[in-house]
Every structure is written in C-alpha cells, then in structure tokens.
N, C-alpha and C positions, 0 to 999 in steps of 0.2 A: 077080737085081736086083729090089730093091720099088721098086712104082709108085705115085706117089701114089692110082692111080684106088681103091687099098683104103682108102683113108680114111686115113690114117697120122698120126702127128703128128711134129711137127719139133721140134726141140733145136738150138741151138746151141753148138758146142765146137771153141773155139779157130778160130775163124772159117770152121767148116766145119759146112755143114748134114747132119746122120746122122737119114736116115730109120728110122720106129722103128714095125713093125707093129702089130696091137693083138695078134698068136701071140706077141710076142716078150716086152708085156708082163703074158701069159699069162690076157689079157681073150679074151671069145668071137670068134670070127669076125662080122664085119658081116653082118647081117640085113636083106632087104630088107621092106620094111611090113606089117604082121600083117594078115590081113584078118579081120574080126569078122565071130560066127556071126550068121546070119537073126536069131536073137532078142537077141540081144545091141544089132545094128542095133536091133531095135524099142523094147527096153530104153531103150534114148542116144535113142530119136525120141520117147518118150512123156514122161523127164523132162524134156525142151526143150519138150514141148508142154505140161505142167504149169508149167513155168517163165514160158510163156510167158499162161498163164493165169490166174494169180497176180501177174504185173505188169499186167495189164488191169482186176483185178479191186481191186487196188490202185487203182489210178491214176482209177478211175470212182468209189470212194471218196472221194479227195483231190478229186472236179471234184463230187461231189454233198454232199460232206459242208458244214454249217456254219461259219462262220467265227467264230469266237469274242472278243468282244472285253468287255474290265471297264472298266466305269467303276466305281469307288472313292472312299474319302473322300481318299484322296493324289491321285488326280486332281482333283479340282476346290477344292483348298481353296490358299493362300498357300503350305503346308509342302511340295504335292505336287509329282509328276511335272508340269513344264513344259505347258501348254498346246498346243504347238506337236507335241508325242509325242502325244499324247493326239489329236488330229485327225488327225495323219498316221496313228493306225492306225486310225482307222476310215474315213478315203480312201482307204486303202490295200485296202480290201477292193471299190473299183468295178473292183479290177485283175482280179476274179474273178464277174464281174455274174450269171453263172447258180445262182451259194453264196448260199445265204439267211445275212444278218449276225445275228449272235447277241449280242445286248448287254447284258449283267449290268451291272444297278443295283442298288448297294449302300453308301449315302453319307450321312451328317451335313448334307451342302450344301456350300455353299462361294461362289464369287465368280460376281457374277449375270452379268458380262461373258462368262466363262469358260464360265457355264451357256447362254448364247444362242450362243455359236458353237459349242459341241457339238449344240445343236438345230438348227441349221444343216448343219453338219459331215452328220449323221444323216441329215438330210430330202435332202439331196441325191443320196445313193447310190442307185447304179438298180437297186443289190440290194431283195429283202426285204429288212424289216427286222424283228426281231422284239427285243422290249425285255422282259426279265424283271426283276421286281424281286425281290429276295430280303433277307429280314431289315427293314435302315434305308433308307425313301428319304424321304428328306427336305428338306423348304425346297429346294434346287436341285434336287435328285436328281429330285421331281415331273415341271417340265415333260419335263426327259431323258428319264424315261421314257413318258410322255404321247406322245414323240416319233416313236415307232416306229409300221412301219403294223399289227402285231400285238402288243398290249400286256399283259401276262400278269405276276401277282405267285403268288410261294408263297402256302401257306394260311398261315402262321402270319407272313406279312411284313406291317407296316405302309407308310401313306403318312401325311405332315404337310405341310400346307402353311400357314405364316404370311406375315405381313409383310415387306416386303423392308427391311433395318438396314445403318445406315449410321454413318459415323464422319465427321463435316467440319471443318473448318477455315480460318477466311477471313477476309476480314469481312463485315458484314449483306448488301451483294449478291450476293458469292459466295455463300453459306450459302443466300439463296434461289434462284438458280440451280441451286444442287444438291438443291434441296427440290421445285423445279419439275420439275427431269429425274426424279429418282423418281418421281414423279406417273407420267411417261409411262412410264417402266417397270412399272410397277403395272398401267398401261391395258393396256399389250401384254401383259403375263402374264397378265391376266383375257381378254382377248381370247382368246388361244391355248387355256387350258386349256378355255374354251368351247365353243370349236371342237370340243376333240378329247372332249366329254362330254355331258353332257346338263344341266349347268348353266349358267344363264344370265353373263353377265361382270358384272351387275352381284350374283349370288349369289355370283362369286369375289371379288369386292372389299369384301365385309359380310365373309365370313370372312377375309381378309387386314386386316379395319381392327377386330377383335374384340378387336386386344392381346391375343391368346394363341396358342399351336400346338394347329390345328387336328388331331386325328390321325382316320385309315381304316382301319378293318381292310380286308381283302383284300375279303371279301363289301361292307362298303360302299362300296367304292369299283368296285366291279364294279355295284351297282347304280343308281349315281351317274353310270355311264357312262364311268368312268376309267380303267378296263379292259376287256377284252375278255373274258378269261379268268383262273379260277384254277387255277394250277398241283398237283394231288391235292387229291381230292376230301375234305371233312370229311365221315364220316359223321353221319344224324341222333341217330345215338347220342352224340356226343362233344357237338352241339349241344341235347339234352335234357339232357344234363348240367349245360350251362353256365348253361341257363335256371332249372333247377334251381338251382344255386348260386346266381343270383341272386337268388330269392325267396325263398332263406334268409335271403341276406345282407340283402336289406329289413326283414325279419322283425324281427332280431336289435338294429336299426336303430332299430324300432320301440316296440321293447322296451324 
C-alpha cells in the first residue's frame, strides 16, 4: 500500500483518487536536504557579504551624490516647461537637505516674474546650493545664477545683463503704472545683483540704462565678483595668444 508520507502525487479517475509514487513514474526516489561542503558554505557567505557591500556602497552614493537640476531657455521663457515644474524640481531637492543642489544655467532669459520666483524658489533650500553657468546666461538667467551660495561659470561661458523690456497696453495711467512698477523692478535687481558682487546697485543700473547688452566673459565676471569660480582653468598660453591677436587686430585697424 503507498502512503502519502513518500511524497506521491494524486490524479483523479473516475471519481477515485490513485496514489502514484515518484518509482512508478520512474522519477528518483525523495532526497532528504543536501548539506553544502565547509567551503561551498563560505562561498554562498562571502557573495551575500559582497552583495551586501555593494548595496551600501550604492546607497552612500545616491545620499552623498549631487542633485542635478537645469534651468534652460524652455524653462524660463513663454514657449517653456510651466513654471510651476520648474520650482517643484528644485523644492523637491529640500526632500534630500544633506545632497549639495547642482543647478545648470543655460538661457537666453525669459519672464522676469518667472526669473524672481526661481530665485526664490533657490534661496530657500537648506541644501548647498551651487549654480553653474555654461555657454548662455543671459538677461534672466544672471540673477538665477548670482542665486546660488556657490557660483561658478565654464571658461568659455558668457553672462549679459541688460534692461528689463516690456510690452504694454492701456491707457496713459495704466501705461505709467506699468512704467513705475519697472522702476521697482529695476531697483530690486540692482539691489540683488549688488549684494551678491562687488558692484555698487547704482553701477548696475548705468549698465542696465546704457540701451545695450552688457556681456562677461567668465574672468570678468569673476573679477567683478559675479562669481566665485571658473570652472577649468585657461592656460596663460591660450591667454598670450588672445592678447596677441589682439594687437594684431589694432594694428591692422590702424593701417
């Protein structure tokens, strides 16, 4: 008679259960649990300990590493990404307060409302915060990056700062109501950019009322106080070149 205790499997046929060994269908007999050699053990203990040291080592990355955030010209201009995205990801990085926030400027400008609540938005996080400008930072893009408590442009990036332009529509009280509020916008932006430089707010307001774009190379604006740092270094080889070049070009001028 088979007992179930060998493990069996059942079938049903014609309403009668036929117990069905694993001899009969001519599977090994049941084995009870293999025991692994000494080393085999240590084998299975050292890849769990590497598994386990690889998730740590992970995980200290994702808690030390950067938080990377763009601002772009689709960020801040009429065309782009919603204002509302653009804030939420860089609030979204106080969910992480011990990650230094990494914030790539790279923009044409755009809407000066949109430009103050991003500097807002910035100044707020209890992270670092560190602001790289790369390539175009421009008319908005400035104070944003001014904004960070470590401020750093490539070498070959510029900065421009002009006038703030407007478009209005009214009639003569409206139209100076909207000519007065610029005013004050004007005020707070020479203000700010002061703060965070070594020019005076009434030197940013000669260059914002000059009727033109003002531009910075990386070095000027590092010596201006606009930055902190330039991201790789020019060698003085590349700048005896340029100098060079340029007293060609006087020459030639001259000529």
């Amino acid at each position: 008679m088979l007992e179930r205790i060998i493990g069996p499997e059942e079938e049903e046929e014609g309403g009668q259960i036929v117990l069905i060994s694993p001899e009969m269908l001519g599977g090994p007999p049941p084995q009870g649990p293999s025991l692994d050699s000494e080393e085999e053990r240590q084998e299975k203990h050292d890849a769990e300990m590497e598994d386990f040291r690889w998730d740590r080592r992970i995980k200290e990355i994702e808690r030390t590493s950067p938080i990377p955030i763009f601002i772009t010209q689709e960020h801040i201009t009429a065309e782009g990404i919603k204002e509302e995205q653009v804030i939420e990801q860089i609030l979204s990085a106080a969910f992480f307060p011990e990650r230094e926030a990494h914030i790539y400027v790279n923009t044409y400008g755009g809407d000066v409302h949109t430009m103050f609540a991003i500097m807002d938005a910035i100044q707020s996080l209890p992270n670092t915060t560190k602001t790289i400008g790369i390539g175009k930072i421009m008319s908005a893009g400035g104070p944003i990056l001014l904004s960070g408590d470590v401020r750093s442009m490539t070498k070959n990036s510029y900065l421009m700062i002009h006038d703030i332009s407007a478009v209005m529509a009214g009639t003569p009280a409206e139209v100076q109501a909207e000519l007065e509020f610029i005013e004050k916008l004007k005020k707070r932006f020479a203000r700010f950019v002061s703060v965070r430089s070594k020019l005076t707010p009434q030197m940013v307001m000669d260059l914002m009322d000059e009727k033109k774009n003002s531009y910075f190379s990386a070095e000027e604006a590092l010596e201006m106080g606009l930055i902190d740092e330039i991201i790789g270094n020019i060698s003085m080889e590349v700048e005896a070149d340029e100098e060079d070049y340029e007293e060609d070009y006087e020459e030639e001028e001259d000529e």
